[in-house]
Every structure is written in C-alpha cells, then in structure tokens.
C-alpha positions as CSV (number, residue, x, y, z in Angstrom):
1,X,115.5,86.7,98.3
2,X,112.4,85.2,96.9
3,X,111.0,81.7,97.4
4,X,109.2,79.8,95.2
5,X,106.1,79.1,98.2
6,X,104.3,81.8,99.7
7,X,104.9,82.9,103.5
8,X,101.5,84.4,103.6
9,X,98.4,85.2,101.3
10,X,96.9,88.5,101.2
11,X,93.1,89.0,101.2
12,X,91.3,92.9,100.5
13,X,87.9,93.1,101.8
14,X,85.7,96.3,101.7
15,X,83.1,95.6,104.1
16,X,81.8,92.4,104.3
17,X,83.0,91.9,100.9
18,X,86.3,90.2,99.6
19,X,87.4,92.0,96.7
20,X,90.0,90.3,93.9
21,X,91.4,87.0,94.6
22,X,93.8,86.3,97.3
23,X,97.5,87.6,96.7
24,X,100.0,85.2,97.8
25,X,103.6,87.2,98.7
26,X,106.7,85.2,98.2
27,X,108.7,88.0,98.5
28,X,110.4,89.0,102.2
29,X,108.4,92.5,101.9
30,X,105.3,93.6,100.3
31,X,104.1,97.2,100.1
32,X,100.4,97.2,100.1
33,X,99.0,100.7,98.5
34,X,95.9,102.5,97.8
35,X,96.8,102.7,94.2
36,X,100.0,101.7,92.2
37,X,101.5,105.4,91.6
38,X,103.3,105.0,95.1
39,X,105.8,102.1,93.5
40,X,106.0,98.7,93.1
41,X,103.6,96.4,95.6
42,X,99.8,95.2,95.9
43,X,97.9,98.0,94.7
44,X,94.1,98.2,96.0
45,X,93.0,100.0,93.2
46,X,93.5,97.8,91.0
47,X,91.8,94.9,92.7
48,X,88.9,96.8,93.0
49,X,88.7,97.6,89.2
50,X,88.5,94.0,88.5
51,X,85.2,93.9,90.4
52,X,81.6,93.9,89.1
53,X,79.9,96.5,92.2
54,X,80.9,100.0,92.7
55,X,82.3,100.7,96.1
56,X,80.4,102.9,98.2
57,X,81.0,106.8,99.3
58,X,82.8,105.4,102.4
59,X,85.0,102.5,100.6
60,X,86.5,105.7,98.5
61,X,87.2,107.9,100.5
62,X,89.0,105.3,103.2
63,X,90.9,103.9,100.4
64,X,92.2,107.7,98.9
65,X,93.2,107.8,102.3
66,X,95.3,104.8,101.9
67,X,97.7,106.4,100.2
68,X,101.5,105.0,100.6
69,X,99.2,102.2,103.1
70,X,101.7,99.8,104.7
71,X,104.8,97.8,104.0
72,X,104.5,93.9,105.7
73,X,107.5,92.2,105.9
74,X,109.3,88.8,107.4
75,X,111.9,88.7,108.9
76,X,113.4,85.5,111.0
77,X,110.7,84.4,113.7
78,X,108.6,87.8,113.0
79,X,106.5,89.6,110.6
80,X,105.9,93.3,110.9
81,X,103.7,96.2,109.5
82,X,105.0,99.5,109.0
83,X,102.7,102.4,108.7
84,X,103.2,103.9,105.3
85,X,99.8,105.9,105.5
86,X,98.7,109.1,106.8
87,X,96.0,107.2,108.7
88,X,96.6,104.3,111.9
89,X,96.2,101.2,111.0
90,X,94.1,99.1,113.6
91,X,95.5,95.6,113.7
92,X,94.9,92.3,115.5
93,X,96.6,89.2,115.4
94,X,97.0,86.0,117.8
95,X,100.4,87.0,118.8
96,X,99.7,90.5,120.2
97,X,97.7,89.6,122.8
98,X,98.9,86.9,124.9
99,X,97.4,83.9,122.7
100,X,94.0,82.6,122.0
101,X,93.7,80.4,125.4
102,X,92.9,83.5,127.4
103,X,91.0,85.7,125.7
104,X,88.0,85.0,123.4
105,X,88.9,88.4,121.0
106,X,91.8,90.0,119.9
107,X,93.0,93.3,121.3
108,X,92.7,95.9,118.7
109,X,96.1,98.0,118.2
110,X,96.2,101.2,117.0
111,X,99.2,101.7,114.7
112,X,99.6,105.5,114.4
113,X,101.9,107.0,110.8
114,X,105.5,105.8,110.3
115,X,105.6,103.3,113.3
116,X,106.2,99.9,113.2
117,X,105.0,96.5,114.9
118,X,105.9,93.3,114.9
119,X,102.0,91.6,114.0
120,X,103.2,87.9,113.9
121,X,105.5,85.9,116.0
122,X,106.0,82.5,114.8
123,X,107.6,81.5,118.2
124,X,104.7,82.1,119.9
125,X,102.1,80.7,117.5
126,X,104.2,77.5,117.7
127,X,103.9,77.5,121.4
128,X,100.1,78.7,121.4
129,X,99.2,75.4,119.3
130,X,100.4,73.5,122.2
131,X,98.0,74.9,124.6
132,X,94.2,74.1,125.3
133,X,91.6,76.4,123.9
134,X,89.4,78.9,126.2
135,X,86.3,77.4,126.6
136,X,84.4,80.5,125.7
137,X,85.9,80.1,122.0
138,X,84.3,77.1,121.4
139,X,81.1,79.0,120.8
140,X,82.3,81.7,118.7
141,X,82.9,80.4,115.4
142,X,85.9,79.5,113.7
143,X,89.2,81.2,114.3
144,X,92.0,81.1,112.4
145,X,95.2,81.4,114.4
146,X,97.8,82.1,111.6
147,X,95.6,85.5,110.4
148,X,96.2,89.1,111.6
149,X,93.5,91.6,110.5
150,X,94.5,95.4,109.3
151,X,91.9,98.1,109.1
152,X,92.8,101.4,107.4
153,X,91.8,104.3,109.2
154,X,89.4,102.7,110.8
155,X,88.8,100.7,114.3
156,X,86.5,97.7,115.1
157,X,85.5,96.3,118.4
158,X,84.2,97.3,122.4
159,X,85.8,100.3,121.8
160,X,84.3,101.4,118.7
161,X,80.8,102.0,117.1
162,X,82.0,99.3,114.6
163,X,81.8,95.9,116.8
164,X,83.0,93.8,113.5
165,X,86.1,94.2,111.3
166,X,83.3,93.5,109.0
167,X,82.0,96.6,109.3
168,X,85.2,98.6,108.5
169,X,84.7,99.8,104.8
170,X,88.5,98.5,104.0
171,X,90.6,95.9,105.3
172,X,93.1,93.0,104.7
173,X,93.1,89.7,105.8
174,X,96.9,88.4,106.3
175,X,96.7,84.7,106.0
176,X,100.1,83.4,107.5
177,X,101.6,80.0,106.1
178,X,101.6,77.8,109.6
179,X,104.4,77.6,112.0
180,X,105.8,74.6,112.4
C-alpha cells in the first residue's frame, strides 16, 4: 500500500558530504542498493552520478561492497533494517538505546549479513518526547530524535578509529516523519 506522504526521507552521504537530494519513501519498504542491477529501490550509484566531485578510492570500494545493501521497512509501531549486504551495517537510532535522556550518544549496533533489527520504535519516541533532556546534551549540538544513522561496512564511535559517522566514507541518514 502506498501513501501519498512520506513516512521517512532518505539522505546518502559519503563522508562529510551529502550526495543527491533527499529521497522521500512512501512506500511500506524500500530497498536501498549499491547500484540499480540488484532490482527495483534507491540505487546509490545513481545518486552519485548526478554529482559534480569524484568519490574517493575509499567511497568506491565501500560502496562495490554495498551490493544487495539493505531493505528498510515499516511496519505498525516499528521500522526495521534488514541486511541485504555482504558487509554489517553499523546503525544507531534513539530507540535502540534506551532514549536520549540518559545517554549523551547513541550505541552503535553492528548488524552482521541477512539479520534483521527493528531501528525505530514509534512507541517509544512518543514516550521519549515526554521526558527531560540529559543535561550533558545540551552542549552537544543539535540532535534530531526521529533519525537513525546506517554505515556500510564501516563503524563510527569510542569503539572505532572513526569517532564521527562523518568519517565513514558511506552512509544514510534515515529522517523519520514524527511520532505523534
């Protein structure tokens, strides 16, 4: 069934870059791909073609490791991610980690080939909204608390030499439509 008003917008960034303009899905499922030869879906190929800088040595080979990349769909209170790729997926989102009132970052979660996650849960955004911020976020910048970030093959963060999604050469921005 597809609605006329997007659920979420999609954003592809290679580095600090954002590449092509944002893809809104108002669809149930969307498969995101390296390129479109893997079917029907978001292919990240050809956003990139549409672009005016080459990508560097690391941009192509993490996105011909993209491959089948990821399917992202919604479904009642929940939006999930499954792996498509040969390569994990490293994902965080407000939801997965207990809400933005106790932590100031996201967990980053490994999604290893052919598993799936539930990235999203409206219920608890809904509920999160309600609740006071952690004072330690006031000092880090905005946050948006309807987006989950996606990093092919690549992880970000304390446990990583990358510290900054920014710093992962390919990576998708998931903007969700608010809960209400």
């Amino acid at each position: 069934m597809t609605s006329s008003h997007p659920w979420c917008k999609v954003a592809y960034w290679e580095g600090r870059e954002r590449v092509g303009r944002q893809y809104p899905v108002c669809t149930p499922s969307l498969n995101i791909m390296g390129d479109i030869p893997h079917g029907e879906g978001l292919s990240l190929a050809s956003l990139a073609a549409h672009t005016h800088t080459s990508p560097s040595d690391l941009v192509k080979k993490t996105r011909e490791k993209i491959g089948l990349g990821m399917m992202l769909y919604q479904e009642e209170e929940c939006v999930w991610v499954y792996n498509r790729a040969d390569v994990p997926l490293f994902i965080t989102s407000p939801t997965l980690d207990g809400g933005l009132h106790l932590r100031s970052h996201y967990k980053v979660h490994k999604l290893p080939p052919g598993h799936v996650l539930p990235i999203f849960d409206y219920n608890k955004a809904r509920l999160y909204q309600k609740m006071p911020l952690h004072p330690n976020l006031l000092h880090e910048g905005p946050i948006d608390h309807n987006a989950v970030c996606v990093s092919f093959a690549k992880g970000w963060g304390p446990n990583y030499h990358r510290q900054d999604i920014t710093a992962c050469p390919c990576w998708l921005e998931i903007l969700l439509v608010p809960a209400r």
